[in-house]
N, C-alpha and C positions, 0 to 999 in steps of 0.2 A: 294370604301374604306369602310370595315365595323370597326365598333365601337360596342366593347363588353361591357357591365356592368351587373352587380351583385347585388342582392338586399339580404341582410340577414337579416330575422323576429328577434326582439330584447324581443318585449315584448308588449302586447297588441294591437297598431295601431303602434308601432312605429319599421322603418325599418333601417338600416347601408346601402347606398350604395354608390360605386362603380365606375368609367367609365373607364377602362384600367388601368392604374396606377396614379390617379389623387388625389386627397385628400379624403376621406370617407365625405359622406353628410348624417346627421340624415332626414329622411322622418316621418312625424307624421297625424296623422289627427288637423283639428282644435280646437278640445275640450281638447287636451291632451297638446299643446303648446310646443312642443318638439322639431318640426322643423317644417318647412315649408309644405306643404301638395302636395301632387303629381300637384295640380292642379295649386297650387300655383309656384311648378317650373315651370310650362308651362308657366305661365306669365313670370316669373324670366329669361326662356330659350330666349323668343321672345324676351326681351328688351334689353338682354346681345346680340344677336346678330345683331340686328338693332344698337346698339352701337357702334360696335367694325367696322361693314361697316361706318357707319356715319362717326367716326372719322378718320380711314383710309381715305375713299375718298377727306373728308376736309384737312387733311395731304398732299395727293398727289398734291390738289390745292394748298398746303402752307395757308392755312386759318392759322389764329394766335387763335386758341381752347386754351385759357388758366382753365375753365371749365366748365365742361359738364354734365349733369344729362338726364335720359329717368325716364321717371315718368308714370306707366302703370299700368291701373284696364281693369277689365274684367266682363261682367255680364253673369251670365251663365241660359241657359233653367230651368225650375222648375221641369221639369218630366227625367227622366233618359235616359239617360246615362250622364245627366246635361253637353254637353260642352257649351263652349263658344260659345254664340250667337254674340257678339259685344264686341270686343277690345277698348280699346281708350288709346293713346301715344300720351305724349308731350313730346319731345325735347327740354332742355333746354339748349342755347350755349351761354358762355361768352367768350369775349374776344376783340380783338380789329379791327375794320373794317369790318367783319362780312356783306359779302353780301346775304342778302336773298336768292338771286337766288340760290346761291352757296349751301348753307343751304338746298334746297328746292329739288337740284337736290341729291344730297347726299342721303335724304331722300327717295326721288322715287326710287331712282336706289336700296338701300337697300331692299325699301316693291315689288318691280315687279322685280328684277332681283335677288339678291344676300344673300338676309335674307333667309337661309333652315329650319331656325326654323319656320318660319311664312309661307312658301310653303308646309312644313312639317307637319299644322294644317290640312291637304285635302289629305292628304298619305292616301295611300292602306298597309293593316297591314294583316302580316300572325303570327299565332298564333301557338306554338306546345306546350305541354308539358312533361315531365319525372317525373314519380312517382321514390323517392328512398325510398326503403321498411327501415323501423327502427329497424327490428329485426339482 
């Protein structure tokens, strides 16, 4: 299954994009405050999709999730290409009877089986580009 998006330069650091037909997301750097920065969706990407496994799977057990927060920093290398050297995510669940183990397998199955955002940090990437001339 591929997944298209679009990125259009607005002004400065700051981009309009894209994913299919989904809502437009402003991209900014961090000095500019405009939007969230490439790197920052990356955090943003992982936690929304550890989420979305978490509560599904707690759903399918019937866990009682009345609410839920993923609360996620990232420290990155100091010399370039700066990624992420170390993640760290907590899992916040309310609600009621709430068994750890339950909670816990959710979790694993998300980070080693089901999260492609987070298997997706180790992806092999092919690169092309298309000049289009201005004149």
């Amino acid at each position: 299954m591929a997944i298209q998006a679009k990125l259009k330069w607005i002004d400065g650091m700051q981009f309009m994009a894209r994913a299919g037909d989904s809502p437009a997301v402003v991209i900014d750097n961090p000095e500019s405050k405009g939007g969230p920065s490439p790197m920052q969706l990356v955090l943003i990407g992982v936690a929304g999709c550890v989420a979305m496994d978490v509560i599904s799977i707690l759903q399918k057990k019937r866990v009682n999730i009345t609410d839920f927060q993923v609360n996620i920093s990232g420290e990155r290398a100091e010399d370039h290409p700066r990624r992420y050297t170390n993640i760290q995510i907590e899992f916040v669940l309310h609600g009621q009877g709430i068994k750890p183990k339950a909670a816990e397998q959710a979790i694993q199955l998300s980070e080693t089986k089901y999260c492609s955002a987070m298997a997706s940090l180790n992806a092999d990437f092919e690169s092309k580009y298309r000049i289009v001339d201005s004149d």
